[in-house]
C-alpha positions in Angstrom: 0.0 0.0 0.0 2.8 2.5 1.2 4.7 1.5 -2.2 1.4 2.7 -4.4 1.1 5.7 -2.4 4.6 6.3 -2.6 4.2 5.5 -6.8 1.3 7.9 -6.8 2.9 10.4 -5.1 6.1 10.6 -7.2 3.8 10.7 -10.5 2.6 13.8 -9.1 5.4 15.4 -8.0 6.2 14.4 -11.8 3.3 16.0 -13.3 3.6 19.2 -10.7 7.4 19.4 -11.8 6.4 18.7 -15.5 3.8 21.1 -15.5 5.9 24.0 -13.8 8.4 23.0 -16.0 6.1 23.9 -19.3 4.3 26.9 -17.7 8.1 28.3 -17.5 8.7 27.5 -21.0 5.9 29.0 -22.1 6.6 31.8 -20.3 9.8 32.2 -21.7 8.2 31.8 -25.2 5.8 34.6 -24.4 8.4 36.7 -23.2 10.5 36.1 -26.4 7.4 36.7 -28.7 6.7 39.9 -27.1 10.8 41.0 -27.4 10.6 39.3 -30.9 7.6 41.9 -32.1 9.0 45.0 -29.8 11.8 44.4 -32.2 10.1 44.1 -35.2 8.0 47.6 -34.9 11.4 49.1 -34.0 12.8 48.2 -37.4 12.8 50.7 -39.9 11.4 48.2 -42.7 8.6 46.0 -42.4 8.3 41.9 -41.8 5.3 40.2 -42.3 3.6 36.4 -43.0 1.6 35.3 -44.6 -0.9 31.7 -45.3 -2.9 30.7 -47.8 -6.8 29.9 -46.9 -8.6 28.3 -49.4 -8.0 31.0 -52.6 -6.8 34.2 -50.4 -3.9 35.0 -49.0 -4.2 35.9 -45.3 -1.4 38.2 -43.4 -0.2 36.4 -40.1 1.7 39.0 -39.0 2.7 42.4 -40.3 5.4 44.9 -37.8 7.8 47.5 -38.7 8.5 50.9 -38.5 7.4 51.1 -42.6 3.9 49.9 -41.9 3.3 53.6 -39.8 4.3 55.3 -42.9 2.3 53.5 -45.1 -0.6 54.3 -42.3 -1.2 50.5 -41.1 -1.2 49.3 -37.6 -0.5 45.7 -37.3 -4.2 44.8 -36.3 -5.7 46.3 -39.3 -3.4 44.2 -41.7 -3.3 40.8 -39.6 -6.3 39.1 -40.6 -6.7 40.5 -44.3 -6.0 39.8 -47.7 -4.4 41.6 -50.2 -7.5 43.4 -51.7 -8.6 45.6 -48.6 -5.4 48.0 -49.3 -4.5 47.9 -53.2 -6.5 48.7 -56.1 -7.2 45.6 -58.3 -4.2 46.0 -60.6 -1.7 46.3 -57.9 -3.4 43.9 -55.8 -3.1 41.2 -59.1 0.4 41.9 -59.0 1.4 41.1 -56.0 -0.4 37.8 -55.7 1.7 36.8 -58.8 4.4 37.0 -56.2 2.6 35.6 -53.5 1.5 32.8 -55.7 5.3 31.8 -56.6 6.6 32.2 -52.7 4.0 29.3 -51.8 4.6 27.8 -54.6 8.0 27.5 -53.1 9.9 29.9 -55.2 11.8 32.7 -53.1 10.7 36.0 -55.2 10.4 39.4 -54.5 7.9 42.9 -55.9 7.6 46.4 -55.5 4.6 47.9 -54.1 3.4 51.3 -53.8 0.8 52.3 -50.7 -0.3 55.7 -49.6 2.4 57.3 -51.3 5.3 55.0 -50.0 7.3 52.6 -52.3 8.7 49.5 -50.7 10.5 46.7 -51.7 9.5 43.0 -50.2 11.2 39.8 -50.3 9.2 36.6 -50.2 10.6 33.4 -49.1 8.7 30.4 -48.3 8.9 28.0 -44.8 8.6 24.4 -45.8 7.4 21.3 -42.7 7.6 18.1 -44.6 8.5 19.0 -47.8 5.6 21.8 -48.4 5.3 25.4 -48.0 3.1 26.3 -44.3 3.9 30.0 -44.8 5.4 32.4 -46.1 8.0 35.1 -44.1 8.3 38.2 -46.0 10.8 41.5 -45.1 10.1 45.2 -47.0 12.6 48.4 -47.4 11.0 51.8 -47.9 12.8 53.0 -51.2 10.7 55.5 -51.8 14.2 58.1 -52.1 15.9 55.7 -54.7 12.7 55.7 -56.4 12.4 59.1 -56.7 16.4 59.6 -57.8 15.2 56.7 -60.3 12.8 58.7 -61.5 14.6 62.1 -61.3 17.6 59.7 -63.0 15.3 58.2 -65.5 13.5 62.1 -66.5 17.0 63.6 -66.7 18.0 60.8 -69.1 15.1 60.9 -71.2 15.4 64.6 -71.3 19.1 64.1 -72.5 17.8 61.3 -75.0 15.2 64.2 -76.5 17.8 66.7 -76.3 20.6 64.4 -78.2 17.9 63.1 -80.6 16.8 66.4 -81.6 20.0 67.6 -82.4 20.5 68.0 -86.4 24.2 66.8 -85.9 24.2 62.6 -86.2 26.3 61.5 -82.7 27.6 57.7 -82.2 29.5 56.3 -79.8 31.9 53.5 -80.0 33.9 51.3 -77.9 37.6 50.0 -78.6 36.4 47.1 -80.5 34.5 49.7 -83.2 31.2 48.3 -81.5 28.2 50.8 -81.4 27.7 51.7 -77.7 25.2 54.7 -78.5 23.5 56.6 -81.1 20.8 59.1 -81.8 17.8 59.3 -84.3 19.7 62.0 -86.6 22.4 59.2 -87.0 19.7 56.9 -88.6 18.6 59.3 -90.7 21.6 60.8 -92.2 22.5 57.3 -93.0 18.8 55.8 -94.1 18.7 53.6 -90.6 15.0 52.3 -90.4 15.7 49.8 -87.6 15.5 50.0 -84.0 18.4 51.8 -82.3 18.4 49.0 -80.0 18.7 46.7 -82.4 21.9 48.4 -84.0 23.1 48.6 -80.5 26.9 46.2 -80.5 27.1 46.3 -84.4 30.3 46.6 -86.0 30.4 50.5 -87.3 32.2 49.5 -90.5 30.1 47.0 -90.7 26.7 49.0 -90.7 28.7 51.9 -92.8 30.5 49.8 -95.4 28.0 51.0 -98.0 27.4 54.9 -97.5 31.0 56.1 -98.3 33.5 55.9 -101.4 36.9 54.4 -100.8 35.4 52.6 -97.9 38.5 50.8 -97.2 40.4 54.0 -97.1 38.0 55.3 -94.8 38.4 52.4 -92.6 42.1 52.5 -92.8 41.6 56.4 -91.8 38.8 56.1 -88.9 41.0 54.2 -87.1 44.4 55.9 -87.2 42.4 59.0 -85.8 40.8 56.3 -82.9 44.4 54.9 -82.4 45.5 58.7 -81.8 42.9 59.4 -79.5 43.0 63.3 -80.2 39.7 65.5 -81.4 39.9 65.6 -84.9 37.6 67.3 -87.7 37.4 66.6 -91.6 35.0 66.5 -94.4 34.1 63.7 -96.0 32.0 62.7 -99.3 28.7 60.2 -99.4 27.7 58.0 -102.2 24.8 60.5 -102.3 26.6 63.1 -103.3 26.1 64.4 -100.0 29.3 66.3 -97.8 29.5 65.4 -94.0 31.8 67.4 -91.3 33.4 64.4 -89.3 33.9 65.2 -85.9 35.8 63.1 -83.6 36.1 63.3 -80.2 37.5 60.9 -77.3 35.4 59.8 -74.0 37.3 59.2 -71.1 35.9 58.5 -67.7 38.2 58.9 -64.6 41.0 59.1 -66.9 40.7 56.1 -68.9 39.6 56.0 -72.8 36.3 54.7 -72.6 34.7 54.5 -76.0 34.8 57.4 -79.0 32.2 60.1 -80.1 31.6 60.9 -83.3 29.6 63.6 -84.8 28.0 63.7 -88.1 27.2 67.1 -89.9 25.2 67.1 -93.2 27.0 70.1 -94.9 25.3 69.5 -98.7 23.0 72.7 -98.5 25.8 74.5 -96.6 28.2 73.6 -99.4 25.7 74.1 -102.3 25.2 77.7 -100.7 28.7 78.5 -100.4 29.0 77.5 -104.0 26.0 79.3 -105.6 27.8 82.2 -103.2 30.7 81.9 -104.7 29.2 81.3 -108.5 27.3 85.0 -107.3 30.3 86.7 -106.4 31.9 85.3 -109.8 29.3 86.3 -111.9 29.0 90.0 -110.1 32.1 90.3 -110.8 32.2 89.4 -114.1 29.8 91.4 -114.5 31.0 94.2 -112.8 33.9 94.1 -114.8 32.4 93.9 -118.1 30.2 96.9 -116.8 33.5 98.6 -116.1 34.6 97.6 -119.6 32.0 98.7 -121.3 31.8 101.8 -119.5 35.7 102.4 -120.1 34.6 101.8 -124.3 31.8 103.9 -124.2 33.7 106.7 -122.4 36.6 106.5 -124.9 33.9 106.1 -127.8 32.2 109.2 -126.7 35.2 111.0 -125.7 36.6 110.8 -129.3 34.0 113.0 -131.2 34.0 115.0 -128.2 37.5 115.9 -128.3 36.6 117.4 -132.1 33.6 119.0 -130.9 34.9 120.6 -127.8 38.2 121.7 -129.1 37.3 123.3 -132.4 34.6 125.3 -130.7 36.6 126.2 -128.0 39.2 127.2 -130.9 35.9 129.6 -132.4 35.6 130.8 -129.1 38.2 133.1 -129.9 37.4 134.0 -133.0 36.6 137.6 -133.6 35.4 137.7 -137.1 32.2 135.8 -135.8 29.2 137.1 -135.4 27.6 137.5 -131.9 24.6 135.0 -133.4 27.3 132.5 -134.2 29.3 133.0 -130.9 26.2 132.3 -129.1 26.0 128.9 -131.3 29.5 128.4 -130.6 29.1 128.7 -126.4 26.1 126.2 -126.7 28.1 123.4 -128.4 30.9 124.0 -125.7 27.8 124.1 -123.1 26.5 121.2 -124.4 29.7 118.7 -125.2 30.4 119.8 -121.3 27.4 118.8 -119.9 28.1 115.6 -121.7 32.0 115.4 -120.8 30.7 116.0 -116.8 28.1 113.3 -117.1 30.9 110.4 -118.4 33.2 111.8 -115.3 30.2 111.3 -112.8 29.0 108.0 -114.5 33.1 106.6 -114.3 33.2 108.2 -110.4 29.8 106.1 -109.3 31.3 102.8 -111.7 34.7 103.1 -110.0 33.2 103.5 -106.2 30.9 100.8 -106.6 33.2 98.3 -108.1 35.7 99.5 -105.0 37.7 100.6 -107.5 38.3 104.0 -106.5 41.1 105.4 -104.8 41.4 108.1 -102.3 44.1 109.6 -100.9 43.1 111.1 -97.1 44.6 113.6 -95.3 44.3 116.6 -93.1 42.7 119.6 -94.8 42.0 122.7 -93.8 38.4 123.5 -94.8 38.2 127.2 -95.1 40.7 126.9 -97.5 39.1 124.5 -99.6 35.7 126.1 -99.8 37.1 129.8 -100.5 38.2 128.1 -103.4 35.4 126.9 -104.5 33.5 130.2 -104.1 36.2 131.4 -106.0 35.9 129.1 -109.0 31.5 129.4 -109.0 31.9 133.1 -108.5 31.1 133.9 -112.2 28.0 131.3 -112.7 26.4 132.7 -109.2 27.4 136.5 -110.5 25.4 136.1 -113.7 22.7 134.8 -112.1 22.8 137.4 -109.2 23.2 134.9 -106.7 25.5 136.3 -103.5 27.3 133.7 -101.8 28.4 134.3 -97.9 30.9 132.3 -95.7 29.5 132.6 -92.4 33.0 133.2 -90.6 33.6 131.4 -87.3 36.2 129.8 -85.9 35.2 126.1 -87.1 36.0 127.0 -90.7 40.0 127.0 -89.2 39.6 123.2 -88.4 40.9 120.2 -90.6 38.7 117.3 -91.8 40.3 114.0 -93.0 39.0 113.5 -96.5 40.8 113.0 -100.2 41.2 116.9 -101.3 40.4 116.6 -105.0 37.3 114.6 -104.3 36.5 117.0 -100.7 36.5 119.4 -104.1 33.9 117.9 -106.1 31.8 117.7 -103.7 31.5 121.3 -102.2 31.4 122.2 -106.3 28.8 120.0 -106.8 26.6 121.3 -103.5 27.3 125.0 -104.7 26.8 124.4 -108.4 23.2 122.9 -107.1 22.7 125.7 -104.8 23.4 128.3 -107.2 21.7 126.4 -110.3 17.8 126.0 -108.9 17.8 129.0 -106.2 15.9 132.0 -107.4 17.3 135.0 -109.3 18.9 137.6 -106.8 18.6 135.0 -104.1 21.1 134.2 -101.7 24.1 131.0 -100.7 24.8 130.4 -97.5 28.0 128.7 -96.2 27.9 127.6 -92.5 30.2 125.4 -90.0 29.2 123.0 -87.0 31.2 120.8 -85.4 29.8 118.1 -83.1 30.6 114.4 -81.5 34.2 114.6 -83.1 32.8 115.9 -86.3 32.7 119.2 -88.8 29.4 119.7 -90.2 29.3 122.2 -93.2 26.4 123.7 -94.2 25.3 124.8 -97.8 21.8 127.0 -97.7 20.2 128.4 -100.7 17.0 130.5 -101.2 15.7 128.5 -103.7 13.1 126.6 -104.6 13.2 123.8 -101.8 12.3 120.4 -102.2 9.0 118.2 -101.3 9.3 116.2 -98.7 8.4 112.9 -100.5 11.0 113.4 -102.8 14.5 114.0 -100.6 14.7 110.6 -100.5 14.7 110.1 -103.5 17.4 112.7 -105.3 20.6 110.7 -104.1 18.8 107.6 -106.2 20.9 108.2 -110.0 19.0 109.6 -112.9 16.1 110.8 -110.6 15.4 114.2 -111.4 13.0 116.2 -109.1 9.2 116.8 -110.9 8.3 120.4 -112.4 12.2 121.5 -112.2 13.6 123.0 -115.5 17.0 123.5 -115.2 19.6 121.1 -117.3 21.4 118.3 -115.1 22.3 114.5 -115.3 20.0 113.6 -112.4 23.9 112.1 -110.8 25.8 115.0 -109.6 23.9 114.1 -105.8 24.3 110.2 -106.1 27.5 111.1 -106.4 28.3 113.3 -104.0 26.6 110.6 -101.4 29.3 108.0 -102.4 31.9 109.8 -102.7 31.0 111.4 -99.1 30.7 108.0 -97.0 33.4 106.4 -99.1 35.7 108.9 -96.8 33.5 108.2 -93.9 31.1 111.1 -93.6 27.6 111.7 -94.0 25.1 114.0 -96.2 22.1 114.9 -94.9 18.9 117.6 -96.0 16.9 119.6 -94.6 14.5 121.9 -97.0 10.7 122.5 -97.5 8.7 123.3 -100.7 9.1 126.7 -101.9 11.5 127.5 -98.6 15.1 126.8 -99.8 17.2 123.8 -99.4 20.1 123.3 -96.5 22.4 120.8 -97.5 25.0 119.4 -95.2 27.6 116.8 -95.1 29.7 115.6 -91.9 33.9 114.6 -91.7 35.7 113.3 -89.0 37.7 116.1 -87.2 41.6 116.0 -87.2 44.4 117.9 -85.6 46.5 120.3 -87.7 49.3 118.4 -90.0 52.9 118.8 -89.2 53.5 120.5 -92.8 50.4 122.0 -94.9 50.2 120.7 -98.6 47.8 123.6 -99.9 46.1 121.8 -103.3 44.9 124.8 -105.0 42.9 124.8 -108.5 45.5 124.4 -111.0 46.5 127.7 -112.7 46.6 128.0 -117.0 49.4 129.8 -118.4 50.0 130.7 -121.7 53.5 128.9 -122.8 56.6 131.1 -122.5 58.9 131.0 -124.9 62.5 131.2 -125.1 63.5 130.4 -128.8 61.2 129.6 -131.4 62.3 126.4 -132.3 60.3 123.5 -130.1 59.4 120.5 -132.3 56.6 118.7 -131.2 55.5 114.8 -132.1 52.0 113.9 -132.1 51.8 110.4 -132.4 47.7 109.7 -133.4 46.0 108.1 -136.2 43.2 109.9 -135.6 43.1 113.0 -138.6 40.9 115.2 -136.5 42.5 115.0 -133.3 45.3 115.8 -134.7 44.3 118.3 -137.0 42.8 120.0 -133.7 46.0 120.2 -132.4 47.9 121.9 -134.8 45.3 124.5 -134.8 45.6 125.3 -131.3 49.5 125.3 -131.7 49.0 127.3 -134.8 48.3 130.0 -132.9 51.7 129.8 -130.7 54.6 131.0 -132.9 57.9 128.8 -132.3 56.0 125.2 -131.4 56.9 122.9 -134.7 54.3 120.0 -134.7 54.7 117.0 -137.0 52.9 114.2 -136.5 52.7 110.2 -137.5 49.7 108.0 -138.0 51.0 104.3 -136.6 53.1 103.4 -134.0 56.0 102.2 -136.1 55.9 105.5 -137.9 56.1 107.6 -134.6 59.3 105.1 -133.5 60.7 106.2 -136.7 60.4 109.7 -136.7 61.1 110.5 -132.7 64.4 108.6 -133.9 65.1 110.5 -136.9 63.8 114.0 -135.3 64.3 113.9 -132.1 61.7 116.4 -131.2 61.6 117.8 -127.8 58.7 116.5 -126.4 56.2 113.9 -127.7 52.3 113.6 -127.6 51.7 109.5 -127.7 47.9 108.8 -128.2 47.8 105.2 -126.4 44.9 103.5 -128.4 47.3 102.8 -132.2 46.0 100.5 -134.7 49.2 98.5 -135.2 50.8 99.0 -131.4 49.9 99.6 -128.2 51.2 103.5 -127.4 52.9 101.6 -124.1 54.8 99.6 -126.4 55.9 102.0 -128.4 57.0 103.9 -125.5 58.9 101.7 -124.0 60.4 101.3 -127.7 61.4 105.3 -128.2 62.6 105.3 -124.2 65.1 102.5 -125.0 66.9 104.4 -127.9 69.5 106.5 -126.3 69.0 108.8 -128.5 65.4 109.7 -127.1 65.8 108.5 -123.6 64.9 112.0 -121.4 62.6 113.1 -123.6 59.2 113.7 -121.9 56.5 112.1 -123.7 52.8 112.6 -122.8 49.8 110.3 -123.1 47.0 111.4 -124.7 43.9 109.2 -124.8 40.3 109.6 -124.8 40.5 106.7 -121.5 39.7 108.7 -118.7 39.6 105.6 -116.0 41.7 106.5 -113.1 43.3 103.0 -112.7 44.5 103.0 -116.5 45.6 106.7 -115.9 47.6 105.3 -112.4 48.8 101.9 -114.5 49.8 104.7 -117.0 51.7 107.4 -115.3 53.5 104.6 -113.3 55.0 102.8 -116.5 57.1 106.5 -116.8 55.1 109.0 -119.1 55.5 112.7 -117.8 51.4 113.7 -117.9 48.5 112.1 -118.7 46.1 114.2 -120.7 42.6 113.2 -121.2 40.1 113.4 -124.4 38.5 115.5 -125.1 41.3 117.9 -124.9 41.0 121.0 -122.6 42.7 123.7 -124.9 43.9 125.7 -121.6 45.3 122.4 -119.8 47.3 121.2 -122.6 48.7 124.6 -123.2 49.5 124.8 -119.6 51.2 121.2 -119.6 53.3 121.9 -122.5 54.4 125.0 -121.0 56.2 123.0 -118.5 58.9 121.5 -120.8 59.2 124.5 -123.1 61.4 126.3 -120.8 
């Protein structure tokens, strides 16, 4: 009896013991459940698990620091499926994954919740050899998302940006495999493929066909790649097309990484340039057969003119006509002038717009200049009654930069104008400005102004202003405006209908020279005289020119004038002769009047003496190209009786 009690009494004690022993146990268990979830709402991501019951997926357990932000607590997510927090389309994605974890697979997804995007990890825990649950572990990468994202707009902005570039750009590695490319690339080179499928092809490979001499250009391409230095070349297409090559190495923490290329289509460019250049060819062809042709027309018309203008100035002088006839006389000299003045103007405006015409600035003092033109009007504005007035102040003392002779034309031109349509009796005024570093003169008349809507339209050549009378060319003021800004000043107007007319041009201002070159009119002078024996040749195969001279020397006893008709002839007689000075017309129908020149200079015989050109080629460039070959003068048809008389008189001493 004792040993049962005894046996029953140690099989409790067992069970007591046993049973304190498990309540511990499970105590501990508790304990390290509790620390085990403390722990997981500490972490910053999220853990959860997860069972399948029946067709749903059923959250076990959900903790973390991530499930706050996403606005969860772990007792509204235990207990649910998938479809009380995600819209259908997210929700269907995620079961893919949480299809394959119990399905054994270890997978992961990204999920987006209340404006959080996390990353989970699914892995499944097997009991004999099948899946019981499933543990899962998120990350909040809702920053690398959004760098993704700022990565991924930035990139795609860079991919438009490249892509809508009009230059082609490729990028190749070391082993001439395409690494990059844009959309201009493919269509420069007729590319109808996928970029990503040219992605990795051979360069040459996928260019062999679009240039001549490929294997040339191969040869080339990579002795620039093998010098890794930017280079740039042009090189032709089978199309006919030109491309600008542009190369360019890619290094990347100091190492060659790949090579850039850029592709320029430069066809239109080039096709421009050309037609440019064709343009500037023809214009100045043309400009030179303009020139020519003016040059012919000028020596054509200055030919008859030189018979017109010098026999009637040679009945100028006669007494024995009537005052009838010497009022026809003074017509033909008004009128071959008037023509002789509108060649000069035309060749002026040819030569300045060709950039043919050369000035000579310097310093001049201005009140000098225009007292001499006064001087040289004076008659024309006495016979009309005009009074002209320098308005005297201190600015007419200053110095403009200008050419003189050209300076000249212009104030003779303004004046001529101002005294030509102002009104009888009426009245010139000459006035000086300066301003802003420049010397504004002033030319007033009292004439007969001019409309508003037609100042423009008087420096335009040929344009003559409606309901005027008076004779002119309609280029004296085109002329004067090129002439003016071709020395860097400036013509202006200022004048109302029936009020008079102020004209006014602008030079720069400059200080005094260092020595004063006063260009003064020339003067005429009859020829002096010392012995009445000076032989003259006239060298022209032109009867009335040089029947025109020997009247004019006619006149002048002492001068001895023979003359020859050819070149050869005049070589034959200045060697014979030996005359004292020779007149050479240039234009000779067997030789050029150079050539014989040059001919007569190289006999010793006639070496120092003078000879003077005489052709109806007024060009300034031929007249330079002339004088610098050695002639003493250069005298211009038609023939100015005072001028040549003042000429000779220079050698007849």
């Amino acid at each position: 009896m004792k040993v049962v009690i005894i046996s029953v009494m140690i099989a409790l004690i067992t069970s007591i013991t046993a049973l304190l022993v498990f309540y511990t146990l499970d105590e501990r268990v508790k304990r390290v459940e509790r620390d085990l979830r403390n722990t997981l709402r500490r972490q910053q991501g999220m853990t959860l698990k997860y069972i399948k019951q029946g067709s749903e997926y059923v959250h076990t357990l959900m903790e973390g620091q991530l499930l706050g932000r996403m606005g969860l607590t772990p007792d509204m997510a235990i207990g649910t499926n998938l479809h009380e927090f995600y819209s259908k389309k997210d929700c269907d994605a995620i079961e893919q994954a949480y299809s394959k974890a119990w399905n054994g697979e270890i997978t992961a997804y990204e999920a987006h919740l209340n404006g959080i995007d996390y990353f989970v990890t699914l892995s499944p825990v097997f009991r004999d050899g099948r899946v019981i649950e499933v543990i899962g572990s998120g990350v909040d990468i809702s920053e690398r998302k959004r760098a993704e994202e700022t990565l991924h707009e930035s990139l795609a902005l860079r991919r438009t940006l490249i892509d809508s570039l009009e230059i082609g750009m490729v990028v190749i590695d070391q082993k001439y495999k395409i690494m990059a490319l844009n959309r201009t690339w493919c269509q420069l080179f007729h590319i109808e493929e996928p970029m990503q499928n040219i992605i990795g092809n051979d360069i040459f490979e996928q260019l062999h066909s679009f240039f001549y001499h490929n294997q040339a250009e191969q040869e080339k391409v990579k002795e620039i790649l093998a010098n890794a230095q930017p280079f740039v070349d042009e090189v032709d297409q089978f199309e006919q097309r030109v491309f600008k090559r542009s190369y360019f190495p890619f290094y990347m923490d100091d190492e060659l990484k790949g090579h850039i290329w850029a592709i320029e289509d430069m066809t239109k460019q080039k096709l421009m340039e050309k037609g440019i250049i064709e343009t500037k060819e023809e214009a100045v062809k043309a400009n030179e057969a303009k020139s020519e042709f003016l040059s012919r027309m000028s020596h054509e018309l200055r030919t008859p003119l030189n018979g017109i203008l010098g026999f009637s100035q040679l009945m100028e002088g006669d007494e024995t006509l009537t005052p009838k006839q010497q009022g026809f006389v003074r017509e033909i000299v008004k009128g071959g002038t008037h023509l002789v003045t509108l060649i000069n103007d035309i060749l002026d405006i040819s030569a300045i717009e060709a950039g043919k015409m050369k000035l000579t600035i310097a310093p001049i003092r201005i009140d000098g200049l225009i007292n001499q033109c006064v001087q040289f009007v004076a008659p024309l504005a006495e016979k009309k009654g005009i009074t002209v007035t320098i308005e005297s102040t201190s600015h007419q003392e200053r110095y403009v930069s200008a050419d003189n002779i050209k300076l000249r034309q212009i104030i003779l031109n303004l004046l001529d104008n101002a005294i030509k349509y102002n009104r009888e009796n009426g009245t010139v005024l000459i006035r000086f400005e300066v301003k802003d570093g420049l010397l504004f003169v002033h030319i007033i008349d009292s004439g007969i102004g001019i409309p508003v809507t037609e100042q423009v339209k008087i420096f335009e050549p040929f344009y003559r202003i409606n309901h005027v009378h008076e004779e002119g060319t309609g280029i004296g003021l085109p002329l004067v405006s090129r002439l003016i800004h071709s020395m860097g000043g400036n013509i202006g107007l200022q004048s109302d209908s029936g009020e008079g007319s102020d004209f006014w041009i602008s030079l720069p201002l400059v200080d005094a020279p260092a020595v004063e070159n006063e260009d003064s009119f020339p003067t005429v002078t009859e020829p002096q005289l010392e012995y009445t024996d000076f032989m003259i040749l006239y060298i022209e195969d032109n009867l009335q020119n040089v029947q025109l001279v020997k009247e004019i020397f006619a006149t002048i006893p002492g001068i001895h004038l023979i003359s020859a008709m050819t070149g050869y002839e005049g070589m034959v007689l200045a060697m014979e002769r030996k005359p004292d000075l020779i007149l050479l017309d240039l234009n000779l129908p067997d030789l050029n009047g150079c050539d014989v020149f040059a001919r007569i200079k190289a006999n010793p015989a006639c070496a120092q003496t003078p000879i003077i050109a005489v052709s109806a080629n007024a060009m300034p460039n031929v007249i330079k190209q002339v004088r610098a070959k050695g002639f003493a003068e250069y005298i211009s048809k038609p023939i100015d009786i005072p001028t040549l008389l003042s000429t000779i008189a220079k050698y007849i001493a």
